[in-house]
C-alpha positions as CSV (number, residue, x, y, z in Angstrom):
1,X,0.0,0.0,0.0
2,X,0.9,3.7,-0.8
3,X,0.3,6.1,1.8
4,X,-0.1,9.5,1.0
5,X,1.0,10.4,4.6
6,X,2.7,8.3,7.0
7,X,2.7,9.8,10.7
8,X,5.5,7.5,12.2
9,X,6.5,6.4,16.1
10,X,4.0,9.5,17.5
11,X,2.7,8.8,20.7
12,X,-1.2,8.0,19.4
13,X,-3.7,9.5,21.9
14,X,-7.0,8.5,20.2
15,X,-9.9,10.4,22.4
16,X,-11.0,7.1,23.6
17,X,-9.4,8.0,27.0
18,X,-7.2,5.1,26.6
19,X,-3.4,6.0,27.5
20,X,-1.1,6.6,24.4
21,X,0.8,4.4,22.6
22,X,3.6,4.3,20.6
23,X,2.2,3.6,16.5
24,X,2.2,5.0,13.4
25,X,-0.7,7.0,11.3
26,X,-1.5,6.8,7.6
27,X,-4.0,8.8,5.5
28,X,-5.0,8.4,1.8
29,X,-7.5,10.7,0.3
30,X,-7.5,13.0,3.3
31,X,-8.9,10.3,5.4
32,X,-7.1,8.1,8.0
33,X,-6.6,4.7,6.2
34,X,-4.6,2.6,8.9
35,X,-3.5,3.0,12.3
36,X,-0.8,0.0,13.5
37,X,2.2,-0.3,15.6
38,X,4.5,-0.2,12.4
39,X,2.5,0.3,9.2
40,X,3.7,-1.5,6.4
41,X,4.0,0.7,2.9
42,X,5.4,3.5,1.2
43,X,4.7,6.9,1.4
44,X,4.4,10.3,-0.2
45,X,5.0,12.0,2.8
46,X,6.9,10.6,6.4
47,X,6.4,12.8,9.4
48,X,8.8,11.6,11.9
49,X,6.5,12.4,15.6
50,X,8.9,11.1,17.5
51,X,8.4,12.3,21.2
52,X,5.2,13.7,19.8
53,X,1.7,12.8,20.6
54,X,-0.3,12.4,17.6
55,X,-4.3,12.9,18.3
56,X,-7.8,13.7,16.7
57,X,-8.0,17.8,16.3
58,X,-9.3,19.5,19.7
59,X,-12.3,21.3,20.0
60,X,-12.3,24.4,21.5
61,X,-16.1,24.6,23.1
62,X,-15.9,28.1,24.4
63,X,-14.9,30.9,21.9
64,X,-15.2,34.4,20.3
65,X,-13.5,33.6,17.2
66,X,-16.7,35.0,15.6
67,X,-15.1,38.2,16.6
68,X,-12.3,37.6,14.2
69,X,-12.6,34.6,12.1
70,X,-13.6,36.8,9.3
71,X,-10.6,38.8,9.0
72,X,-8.2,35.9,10.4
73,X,-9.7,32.8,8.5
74,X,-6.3,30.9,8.5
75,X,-6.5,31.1,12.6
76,X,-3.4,30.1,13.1
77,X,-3.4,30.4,16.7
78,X,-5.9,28.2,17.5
79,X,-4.7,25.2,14.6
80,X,-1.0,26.1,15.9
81,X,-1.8,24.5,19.0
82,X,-4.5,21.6,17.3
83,X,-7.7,23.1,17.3
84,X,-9.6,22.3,14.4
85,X,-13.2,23.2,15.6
86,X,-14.6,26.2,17.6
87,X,-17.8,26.9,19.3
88,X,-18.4,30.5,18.7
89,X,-21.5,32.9,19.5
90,X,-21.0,32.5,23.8
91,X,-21.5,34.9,26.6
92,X,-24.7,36.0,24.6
93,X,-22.6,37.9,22.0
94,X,-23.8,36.8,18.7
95,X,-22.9,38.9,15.3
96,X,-26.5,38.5,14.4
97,X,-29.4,38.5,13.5
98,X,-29.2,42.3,13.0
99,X,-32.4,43.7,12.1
100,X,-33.1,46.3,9.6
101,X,-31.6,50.0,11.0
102,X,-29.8,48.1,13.8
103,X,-26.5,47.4,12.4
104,X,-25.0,50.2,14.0
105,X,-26.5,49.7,17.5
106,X,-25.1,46.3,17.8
107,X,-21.5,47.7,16.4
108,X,-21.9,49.8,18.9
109,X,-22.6,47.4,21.6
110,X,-19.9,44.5,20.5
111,X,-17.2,47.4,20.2
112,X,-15.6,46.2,23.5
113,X,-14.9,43.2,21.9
114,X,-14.9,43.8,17.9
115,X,-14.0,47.0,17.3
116,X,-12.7,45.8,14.0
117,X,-15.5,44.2,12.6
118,X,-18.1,45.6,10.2
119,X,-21.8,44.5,10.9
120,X,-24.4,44.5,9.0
121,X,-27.9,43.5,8.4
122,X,-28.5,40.0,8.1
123,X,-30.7,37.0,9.8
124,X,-29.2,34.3,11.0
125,X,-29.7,31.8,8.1
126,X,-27.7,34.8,5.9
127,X,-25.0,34.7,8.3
128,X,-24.3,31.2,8.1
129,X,-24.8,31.5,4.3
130,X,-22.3,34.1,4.5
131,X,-19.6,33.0,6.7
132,X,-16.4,32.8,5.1
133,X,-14.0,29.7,4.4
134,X,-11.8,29.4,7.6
135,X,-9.5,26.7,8.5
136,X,-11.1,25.6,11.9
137,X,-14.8,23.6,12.0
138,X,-17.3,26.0,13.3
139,X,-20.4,25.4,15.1
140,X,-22.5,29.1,16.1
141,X,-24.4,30.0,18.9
142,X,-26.8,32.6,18.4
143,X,-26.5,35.3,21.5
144,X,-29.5,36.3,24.1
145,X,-28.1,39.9,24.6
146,X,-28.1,39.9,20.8
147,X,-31.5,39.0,20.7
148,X,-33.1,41.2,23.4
149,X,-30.9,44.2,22.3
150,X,-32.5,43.8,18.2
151,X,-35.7,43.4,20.0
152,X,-35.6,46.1,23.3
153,X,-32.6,47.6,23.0
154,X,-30.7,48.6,26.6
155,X,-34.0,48.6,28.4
156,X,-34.0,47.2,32.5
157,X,-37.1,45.8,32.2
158,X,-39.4,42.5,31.4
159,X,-40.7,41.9,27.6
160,X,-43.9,42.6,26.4
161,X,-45.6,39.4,24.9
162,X,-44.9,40.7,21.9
163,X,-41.3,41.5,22.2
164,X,-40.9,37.4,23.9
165,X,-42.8,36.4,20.9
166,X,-40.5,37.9,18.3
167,X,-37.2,37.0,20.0
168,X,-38.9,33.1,20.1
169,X,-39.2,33.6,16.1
170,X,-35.8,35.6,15.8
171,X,-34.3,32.2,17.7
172,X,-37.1,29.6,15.9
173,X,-35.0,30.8,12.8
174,X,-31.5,30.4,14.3
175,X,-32.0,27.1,15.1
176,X,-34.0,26.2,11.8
177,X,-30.7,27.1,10.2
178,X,-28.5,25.3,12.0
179,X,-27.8,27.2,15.1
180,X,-26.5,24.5,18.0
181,X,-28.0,26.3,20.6
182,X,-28.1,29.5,22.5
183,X,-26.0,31.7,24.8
184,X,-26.2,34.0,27.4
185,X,-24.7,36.7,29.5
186,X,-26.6,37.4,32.6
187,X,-23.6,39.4,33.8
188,X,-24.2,42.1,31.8
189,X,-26.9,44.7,30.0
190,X,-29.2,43.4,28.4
191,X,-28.6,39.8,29.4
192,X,-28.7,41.1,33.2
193,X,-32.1,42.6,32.8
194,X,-33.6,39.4,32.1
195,X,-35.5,37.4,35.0
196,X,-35.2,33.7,35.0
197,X,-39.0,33.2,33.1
198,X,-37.7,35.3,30.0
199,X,-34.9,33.0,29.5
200,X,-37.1,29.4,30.4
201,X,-38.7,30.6,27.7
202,X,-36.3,30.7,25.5
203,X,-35.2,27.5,26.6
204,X,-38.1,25.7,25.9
205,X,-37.2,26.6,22.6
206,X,-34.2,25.2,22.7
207,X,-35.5,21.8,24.4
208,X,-38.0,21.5,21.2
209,X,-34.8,21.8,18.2
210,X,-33.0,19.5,20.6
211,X,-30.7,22.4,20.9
212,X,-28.3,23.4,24.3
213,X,-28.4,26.3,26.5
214,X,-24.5,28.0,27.4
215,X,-24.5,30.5,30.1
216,X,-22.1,32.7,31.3
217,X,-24.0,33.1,34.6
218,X,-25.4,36.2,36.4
219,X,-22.7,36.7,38.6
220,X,-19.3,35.2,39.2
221,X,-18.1,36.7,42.2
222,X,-19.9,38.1,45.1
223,X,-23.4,35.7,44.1
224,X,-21.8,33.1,42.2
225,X,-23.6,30.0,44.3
226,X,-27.0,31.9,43.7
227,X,-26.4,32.4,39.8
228,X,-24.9,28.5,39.6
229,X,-28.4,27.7,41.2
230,X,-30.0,29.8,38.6
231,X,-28.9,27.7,36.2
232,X,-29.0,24.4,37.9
233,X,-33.0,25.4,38.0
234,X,-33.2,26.5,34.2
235,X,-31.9,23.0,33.2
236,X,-34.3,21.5,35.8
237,X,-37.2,23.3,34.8
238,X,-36.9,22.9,31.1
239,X,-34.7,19.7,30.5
240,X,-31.9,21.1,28.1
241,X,-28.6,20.1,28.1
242,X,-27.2,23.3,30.2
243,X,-23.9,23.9,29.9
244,X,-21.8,27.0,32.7
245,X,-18.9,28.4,30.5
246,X,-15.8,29.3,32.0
247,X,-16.7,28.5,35.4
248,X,-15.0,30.9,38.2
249,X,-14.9,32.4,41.1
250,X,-13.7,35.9,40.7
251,X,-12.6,38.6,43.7
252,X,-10.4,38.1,46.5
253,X,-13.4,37.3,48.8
254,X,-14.9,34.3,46.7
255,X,-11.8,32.2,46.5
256,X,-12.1,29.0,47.7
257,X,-15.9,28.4,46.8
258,X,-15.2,26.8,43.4
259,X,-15.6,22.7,45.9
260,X,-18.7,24.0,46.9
261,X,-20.0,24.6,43.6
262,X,-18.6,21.7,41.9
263,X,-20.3,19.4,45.0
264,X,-23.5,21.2,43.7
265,X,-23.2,20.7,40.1
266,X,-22.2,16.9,40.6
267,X,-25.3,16.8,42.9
268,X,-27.6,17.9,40.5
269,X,-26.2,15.9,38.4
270,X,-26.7,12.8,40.0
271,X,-30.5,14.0,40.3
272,X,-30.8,13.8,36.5
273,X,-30.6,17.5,35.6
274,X,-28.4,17.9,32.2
275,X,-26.1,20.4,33.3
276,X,-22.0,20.3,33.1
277,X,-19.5,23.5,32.8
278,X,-16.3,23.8,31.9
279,X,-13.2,26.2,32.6
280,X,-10.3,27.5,31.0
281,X,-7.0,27.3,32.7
282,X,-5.2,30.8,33.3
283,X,-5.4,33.3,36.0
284,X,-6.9,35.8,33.7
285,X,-9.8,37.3,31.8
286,X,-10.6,39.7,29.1
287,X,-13.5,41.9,28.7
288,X,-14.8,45.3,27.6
289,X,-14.0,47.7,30.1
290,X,-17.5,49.0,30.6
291,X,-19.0,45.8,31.8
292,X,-16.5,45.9,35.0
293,X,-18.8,48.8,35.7
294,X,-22.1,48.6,37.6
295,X,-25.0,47.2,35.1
296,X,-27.2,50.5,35.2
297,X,-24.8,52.5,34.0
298,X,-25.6,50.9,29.9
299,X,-29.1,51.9,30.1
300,X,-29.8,53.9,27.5
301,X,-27.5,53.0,24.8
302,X,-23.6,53.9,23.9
303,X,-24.5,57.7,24.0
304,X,-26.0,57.8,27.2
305,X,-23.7,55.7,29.3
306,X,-21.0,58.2,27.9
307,X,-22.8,61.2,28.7
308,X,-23.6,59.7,32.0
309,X,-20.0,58.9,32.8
310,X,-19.1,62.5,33.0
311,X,-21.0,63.1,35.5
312,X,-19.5,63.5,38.9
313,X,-22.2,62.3,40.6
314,X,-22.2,59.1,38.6
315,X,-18.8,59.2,39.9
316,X,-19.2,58.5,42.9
317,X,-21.8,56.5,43.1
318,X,-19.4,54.2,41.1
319,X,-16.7,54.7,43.8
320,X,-19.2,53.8,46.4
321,X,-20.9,50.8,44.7
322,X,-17.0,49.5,44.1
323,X,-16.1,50.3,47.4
324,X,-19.3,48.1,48.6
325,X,-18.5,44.9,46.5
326,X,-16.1,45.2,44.2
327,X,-16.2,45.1,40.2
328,X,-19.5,43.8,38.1
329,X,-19.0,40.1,38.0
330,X,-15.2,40.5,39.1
331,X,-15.5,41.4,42.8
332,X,-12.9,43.0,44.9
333,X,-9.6,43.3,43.1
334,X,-6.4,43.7,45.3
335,X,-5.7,47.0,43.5
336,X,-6.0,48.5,39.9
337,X,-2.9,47.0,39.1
338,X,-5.0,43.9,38.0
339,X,-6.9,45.9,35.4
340,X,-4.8,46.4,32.5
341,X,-5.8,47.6,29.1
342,X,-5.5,45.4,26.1
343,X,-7.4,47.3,23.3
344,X,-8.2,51.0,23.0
345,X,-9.0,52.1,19.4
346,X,-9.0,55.7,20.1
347,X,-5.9,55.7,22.6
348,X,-3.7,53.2,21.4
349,X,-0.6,53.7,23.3
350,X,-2.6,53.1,26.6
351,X,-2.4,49.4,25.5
352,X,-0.2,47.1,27.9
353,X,-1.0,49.7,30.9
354,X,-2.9,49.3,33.9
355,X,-5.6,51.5,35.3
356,X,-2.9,52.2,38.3
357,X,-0.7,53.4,35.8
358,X,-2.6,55.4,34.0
359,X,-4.3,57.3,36.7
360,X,-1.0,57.6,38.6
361,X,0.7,59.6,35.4
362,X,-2.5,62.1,35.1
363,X,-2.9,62.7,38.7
364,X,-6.5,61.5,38.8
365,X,-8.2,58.3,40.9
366,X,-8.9,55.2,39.3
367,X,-12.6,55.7,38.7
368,X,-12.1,59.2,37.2
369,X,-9.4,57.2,34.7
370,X,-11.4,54.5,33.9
371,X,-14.7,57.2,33.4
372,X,-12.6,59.4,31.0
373,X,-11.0,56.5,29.4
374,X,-14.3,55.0,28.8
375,X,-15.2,58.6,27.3
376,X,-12.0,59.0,24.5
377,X,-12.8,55.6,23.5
378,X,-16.6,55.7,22.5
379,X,-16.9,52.9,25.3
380,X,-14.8,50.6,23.2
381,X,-12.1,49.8,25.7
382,X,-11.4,46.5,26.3
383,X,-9.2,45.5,29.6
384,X,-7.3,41.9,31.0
385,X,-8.0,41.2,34.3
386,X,-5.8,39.1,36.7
């Protein structure tokens, strides 16, 4: 037999959960043809793996590559390190639908996190139409702040039956199209103005297509055990497959509750609810800067919250609501050293700084740097926290 490639003495790790062992690989047609020991043959191409493991490509289940896929398609960071399939669409962030004359409110709103990226009107079906060749597997997620924000905007309140019954259809059309399932981000506007019956109802949705339900949860600091309950009672109530993405437990005075949750979880668990989580493992996350803020302060819009942040009475209630518990979903941070800026369009050389830094050099207090940054930037800021 002539291979076309022979993969030879690679340590084979074959997802079974079984430990490696020594082999070889060979693939003809683009398919893997034999796996042995010591595959007998020629080939086209030998790849000595030596002191290499050889496995099936990973998949990535918890990504914002939609962010970037478009204007990165060769992803080279992800398949550099054997990802060949991404779940994109989490933290309910979705790219669409965007509804007629609402392309430049959910720019607006994603520019934390894509400042880069052009939007445009679409439905869902169009956007998977649409999505360009890319060298990793995708599978989308279509975003609950994306639909309440197409369908109420930044509004702190329940929805109308009308306004539930047209983000059931805009999410009845997701899923027709091939949507796996939906996302949300309770943590933050408008995800965090949603009660636990808006999204059940969305959820039975999802149980109907067969579809899952992947929540970044309400809070994960201060009320992290109440939000993991939140979801622990979705997947109860509605019998989808649940899943908590990038399970933490953020601010100094949570650490050391992630056993307690994990005994909850496996308990429900054992109960017969469908729910799992997963977590990603470095100290750190990203995140636009505004969301480290207090959620009332995006009501409104992009225009609003800035003019609001000028105000010094804003201000302070900011200081004192930090002062009280700590960041929005973050908790207490040992100091604004642990806030650092990674992307600023409209002040690029504050990149790599923290918000210590930065309010050290201009003489100001961390709130009034983070306000005014907020400000220059058209709230498109986006910051690393440790």
């Amino acid at each position: 037999m002539t291979w076309d490639i022979l993969i030879h003495r690679g340590t084979v790790i074959d997802g079974s959960g079984s430990p490696g062992i020594i082999g070889d690989v060979a693939l003809h047609a683009g398919r893997i043809a034999a796996l042995g020991p010591a595959l007998a043959g020629e080939a086209k191409k030998v790849i000595d793996a030596t002191g290499l493991a050889v496995t099936p490509g990973f998949i990535d289940i918890k990504t914002h590559s939609d962010f970037v896929l478009p204007i990165n398609p060769k992803a080279e960071s992800k398949v550099r390190q054997g990802v060949t399939t991404e779940i994109i669409g989490h933290c309910g962030f979705s790219v669409a639908p965007v509804l007629p004359g609402k392309a430049e409110l959910l720019a607006d709103y994603l520019s934390g996190g894509a400042p880069w990226l052009p939007f445009r009107e679409m439905s869902f079906p169009q956007y998977l139409d649409t999505f360009p060749a890319v060298a990793v597997n995708t599978g989308m997620l279509v975003g609950h702040n994306t639909l309440r924000l197409m369908v109420m905007g930044l509004e702190d309140r329940s929805p109308t039956k009308r306004e539930l019954g047209e983000m059931i259809a805009l999410l009845e059309d997701s899923l027709r199209a091939g949507a796996l399932g939906m996302s949300s981000g309770l943590f933050t506007p408008p995800g965090s103005f949603a009660q636990a019956d808006e999204i059940m109802a969305l959820c039975a949705v999802l149980k109907r297509h067969n579809a899952g339900y992947f929540t970044h949860i309400r809070d994960e600091s201060n009320k992290v055990m109440e939000a993991v309950e939140e979801a622990i009672d979705i997947a109860r109530a509605c019998g989808v497959h649940t899943e908590i993405v990038h399970l933490k437990c953020s601010g100094v005075d949570n650490w050391g509750k992630a056993a307690q949750i994990l005994d909850k979880i496996a308990a429900a668990r054992a109960a017969g609810c469908d729910i799992d989580c997963d977590a990603y493992p470095y100290a750190a996350g990203a995140n636009p800067l505004k969301n480290l803020l207090p959620p009332w302060i995006q009501i409104g819009g992009k225009e609003t919250m800035l003019a609001r942040l000028a105000l010094p009475e804003v201000r302070a209630r900011i200081r004192s609501e930090f002062a009280e518990h700590g960041l929005n979903n973050w908790g207490r941070i040992a100091s604004w050293e642990a806030v650092q800026i990674s992307i600023s369009p409209r002040v690029p050389h504050s990149a790599g700084q923290t918000v210590a830094a930065l309010a050290t050099a201009r003489g100001c207090d961390p709130i009034d740097q983070i306000c005014d940054h907020l400000i220059a930037d058209g709230g498109a800021t986006r910051v690393l926290i440790t």
